[in-house]
N, C-alpha and C positions, 0 to 999 in steps of 0.2 A: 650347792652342787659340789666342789670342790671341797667340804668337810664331810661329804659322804663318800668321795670318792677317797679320802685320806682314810675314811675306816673300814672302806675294801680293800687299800692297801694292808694296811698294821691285819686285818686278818689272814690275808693272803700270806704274808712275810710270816706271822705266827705257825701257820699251816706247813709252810717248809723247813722254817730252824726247829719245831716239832711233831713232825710227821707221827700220826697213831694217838699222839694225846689228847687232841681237840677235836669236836666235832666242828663240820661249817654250820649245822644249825644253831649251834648252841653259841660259838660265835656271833653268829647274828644275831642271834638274841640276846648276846651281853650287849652288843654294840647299838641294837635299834636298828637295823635292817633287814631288808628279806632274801631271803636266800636265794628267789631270780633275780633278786637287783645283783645282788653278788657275781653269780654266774653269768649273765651280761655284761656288768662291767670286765672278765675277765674276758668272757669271748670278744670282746671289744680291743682287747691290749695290743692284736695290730694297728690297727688302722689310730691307737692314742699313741705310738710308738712314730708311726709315720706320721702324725699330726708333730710330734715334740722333735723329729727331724727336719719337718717343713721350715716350724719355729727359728728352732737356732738358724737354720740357710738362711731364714728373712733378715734375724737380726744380728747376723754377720753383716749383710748389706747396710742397714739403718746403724749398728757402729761404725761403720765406713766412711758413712757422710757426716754421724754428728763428731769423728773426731776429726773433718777435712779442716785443711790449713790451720787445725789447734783450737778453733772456735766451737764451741756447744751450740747448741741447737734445738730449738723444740720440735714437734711434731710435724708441724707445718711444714717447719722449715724444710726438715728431714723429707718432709712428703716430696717437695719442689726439687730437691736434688736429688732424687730418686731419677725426677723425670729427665734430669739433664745428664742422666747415665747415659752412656753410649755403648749395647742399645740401652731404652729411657726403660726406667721400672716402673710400672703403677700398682701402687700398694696402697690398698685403703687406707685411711687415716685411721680412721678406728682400730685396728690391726697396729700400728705403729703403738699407736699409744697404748695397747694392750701389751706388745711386745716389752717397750720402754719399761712398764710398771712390772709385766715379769719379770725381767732379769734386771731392774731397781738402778734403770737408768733414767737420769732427771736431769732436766734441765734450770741454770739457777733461775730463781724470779727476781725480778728488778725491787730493790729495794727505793724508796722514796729520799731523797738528797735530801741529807739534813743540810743540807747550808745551802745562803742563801747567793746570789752572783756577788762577785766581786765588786766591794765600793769603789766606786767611782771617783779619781784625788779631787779630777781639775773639772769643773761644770761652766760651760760657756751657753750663751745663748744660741748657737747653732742649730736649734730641733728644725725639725722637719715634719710635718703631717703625717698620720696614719692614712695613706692612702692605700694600703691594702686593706683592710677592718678583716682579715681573716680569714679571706676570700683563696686561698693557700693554692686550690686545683682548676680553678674556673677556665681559665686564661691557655693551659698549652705550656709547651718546653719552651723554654728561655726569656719569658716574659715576668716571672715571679723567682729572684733571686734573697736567700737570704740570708744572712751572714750575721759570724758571731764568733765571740772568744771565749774557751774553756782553759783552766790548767790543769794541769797531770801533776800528782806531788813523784818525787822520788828522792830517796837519799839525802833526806832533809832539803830538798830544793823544790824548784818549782819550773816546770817548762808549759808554756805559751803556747795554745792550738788555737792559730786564726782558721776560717774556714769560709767556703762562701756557698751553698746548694741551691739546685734546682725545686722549686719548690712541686711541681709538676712531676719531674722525674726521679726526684728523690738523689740525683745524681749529687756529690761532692763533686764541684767545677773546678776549682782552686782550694787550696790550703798551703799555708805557712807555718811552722814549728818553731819556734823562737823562745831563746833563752832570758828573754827580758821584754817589759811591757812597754818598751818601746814605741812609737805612733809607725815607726818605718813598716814593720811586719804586718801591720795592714794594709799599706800604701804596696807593699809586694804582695798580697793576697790579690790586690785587685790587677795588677798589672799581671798576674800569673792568668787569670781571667780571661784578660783581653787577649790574649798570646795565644793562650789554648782553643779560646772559644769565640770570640771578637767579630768573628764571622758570620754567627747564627745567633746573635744578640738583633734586635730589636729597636725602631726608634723609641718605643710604648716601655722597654726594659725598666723595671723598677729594680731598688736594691735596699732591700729592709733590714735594718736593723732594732739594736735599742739606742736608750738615752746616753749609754756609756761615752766615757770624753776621748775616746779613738774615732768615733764615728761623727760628733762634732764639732772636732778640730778642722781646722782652717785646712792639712795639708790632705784628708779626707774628703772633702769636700770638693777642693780645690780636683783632685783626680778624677771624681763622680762624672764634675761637671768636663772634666779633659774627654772623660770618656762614653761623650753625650748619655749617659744613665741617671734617671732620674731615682730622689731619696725618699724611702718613707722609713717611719721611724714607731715603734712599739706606743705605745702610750707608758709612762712610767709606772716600773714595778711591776710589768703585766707581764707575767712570761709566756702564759698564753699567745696573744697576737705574736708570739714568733715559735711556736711551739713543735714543728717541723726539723728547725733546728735543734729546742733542746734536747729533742726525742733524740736524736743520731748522738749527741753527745752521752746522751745517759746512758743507749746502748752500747757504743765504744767504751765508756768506760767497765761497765759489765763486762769487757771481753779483755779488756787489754791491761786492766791495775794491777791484776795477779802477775803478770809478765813484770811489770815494771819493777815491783814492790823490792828485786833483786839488782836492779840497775845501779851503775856507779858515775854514769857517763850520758851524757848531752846525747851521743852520736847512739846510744843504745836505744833511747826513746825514741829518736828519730826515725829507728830502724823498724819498730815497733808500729810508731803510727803509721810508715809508708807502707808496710805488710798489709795489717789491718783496714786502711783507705782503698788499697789498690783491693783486695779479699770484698770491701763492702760493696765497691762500685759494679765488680764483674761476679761476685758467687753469691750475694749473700742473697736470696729469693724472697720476695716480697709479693704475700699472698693478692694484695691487693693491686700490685704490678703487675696481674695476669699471670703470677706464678715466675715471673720475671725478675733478674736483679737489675739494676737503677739503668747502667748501660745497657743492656740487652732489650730495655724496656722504651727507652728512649730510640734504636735503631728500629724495635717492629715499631710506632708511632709515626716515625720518619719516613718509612717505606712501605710498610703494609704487609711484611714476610714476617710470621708468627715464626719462631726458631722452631720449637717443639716438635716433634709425632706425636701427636696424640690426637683422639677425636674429638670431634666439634672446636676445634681453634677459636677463640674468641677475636671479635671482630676491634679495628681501632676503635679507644674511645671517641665519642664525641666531646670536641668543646664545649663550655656550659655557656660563655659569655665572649660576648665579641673583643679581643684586646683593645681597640678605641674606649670602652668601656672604665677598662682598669685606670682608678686613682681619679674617676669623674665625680665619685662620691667625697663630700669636703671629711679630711677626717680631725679627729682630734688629739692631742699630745701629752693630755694628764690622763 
């Protein structure tokens, strides 16, 4: 349709920068159309005029959100911030993505990390059970916490992203940024934790990690237990059973290495991840969140007040499994 319509244009166009020399029949007949397809498509040129005006208005709006706080965004995305306009826009999806690929706006795709985690110096006997086996959303907010360390390179160095999430909410509960792999910047992830959140933790609270020798050193441990939470631990090499977390790290890094790739300075990253952590917890819309970002999703759960206008509000989820439940399965540690 749109190659037929390009050669009712070029005839059209030909017919005015040559007025008298061409006929439209014969035009059409060079071109392989019919001369009422012609003259329709012309009688048509309002309401394609006012469709190509509608256009650009929409995707004035959809670049609005996919350049909000500097982050890209796909379709989805785009769709959920629509709705959290004040007032909310609802624009089809379909439409987004039609608009997107008209005016050759893309969102980047995640490529696959070539590398594998960081090896591990010091290996103690410390492990702990897989007592989560993968069971990631079963349980509810604050019962499945899991936690992990990435690094950021910059400027031929290397800065340290402890972290700890909600495995339910998707929420980042704690994080630490640190210059060095130090065992302390974990032992302050957890205690940023209790501080924030300490209050709506659980006696059933699990805290998952992997085999890394941050997690079983003595002064890790030693804090877990300070702060009645109970340990489960990946099976080795499996990044899967914590996969929750590497997901947020892989996306972070998609939005945030280009920023950094310029840094000179500790304090520049630092400034970087808090942007980016505070952006993910409160904007970043999470289709499977009810359209919701991590915090927004965690307070409808909490209360039962969907934020949105829109129709048909989706209702809380249901729990799947009772928290007595969680970590009664024995698990295993290779």
């Amino acid at each position: 349709m749109e190659k037929t319509s390009y050669k009712y244009e070029v005839i059209h166009n030909t017919l005015e920068d040559s007025p008298g020399v061409f006929s439209v029949s014969i035009l059409c007949e060079l071109a392989g159309v019919s001369r009422s397809g012609y003259y329709a498509w012309l009688k048509a040129a309002p309401a394609r005029e006012a469709r190509e005006l509608q256009d650009k208005a929409d995707f004035e709006l959809i670049l609005a959100i996919y350049k909000k706080r500097g982050y890209s965004k796909g379709a989805r995305s785009i769709y959920m911030g629509l709705l959290h306009m004040n007032p909310p826009v609802v624009m089809n999806i379909k439409k987004i993505r039609r608009l997107m690929k008209k005016y050759h706006l893309f969102c980047p795709i995640r490529k696959a990390n070539p590398y594998r985690r960081m090896a591990k110096a010091i290996k103690t006997s410390n492990y702990a059970d897989n007592l989560l086996q993968r069971e990631f959303e079963c349980y509810g907010p604050r019962y499945v916490l899991l936690t992990d360390i990435t690094y950021i390179p910059y400027n031929g160095e290397f800065a340290y992203l402890s972290t700890i999430l909600d495995a339910y909410t998707k929420q980042i509960l704690a994080y630490v940024l640190s210059d060095s792999l130090e065992i302390d910047f974990v032992k302050e992830t957890v205690e940023n934790l209790i501080r924030d959140h300490g209050i709506s933790l659980h006696k059933e609270t699990l805290i998952h990690s992997d085999q890394g020798s941050h997690y079983t050193s003595t002064t890790f441990i030693q804090i877990i237990e300070n702060c009645d939470l109970r340990r489960s631990m990946s099976r080795r090499g499996n990044c899967w059973d914590n996969s929750p977390q590497e997901s947020f790290f892989g996306h972070m890094k998609d939005h945030i290495l280009d920023k950094v790739k310029g840094c000179t300075e500790f304090q520049q990253i630092k400034d970087i991840v808090d942007d980016y952590i505070d952006y993910y917890n409160n904007e970043a819309y999470v289709w499977e969140l009810c359209m919701l970002s991590p915090n927004e999703y965690y307070n409808f759960i909490t209360t039962g007040v969907y934020p949105l206008s829109i129709a048909n509000p989706p209702q809380v989820p249901q729990i799947l499994k009772e928290p007595s439940e969680l970590g009664t399965k024995q698990g295993n540690i290779d």
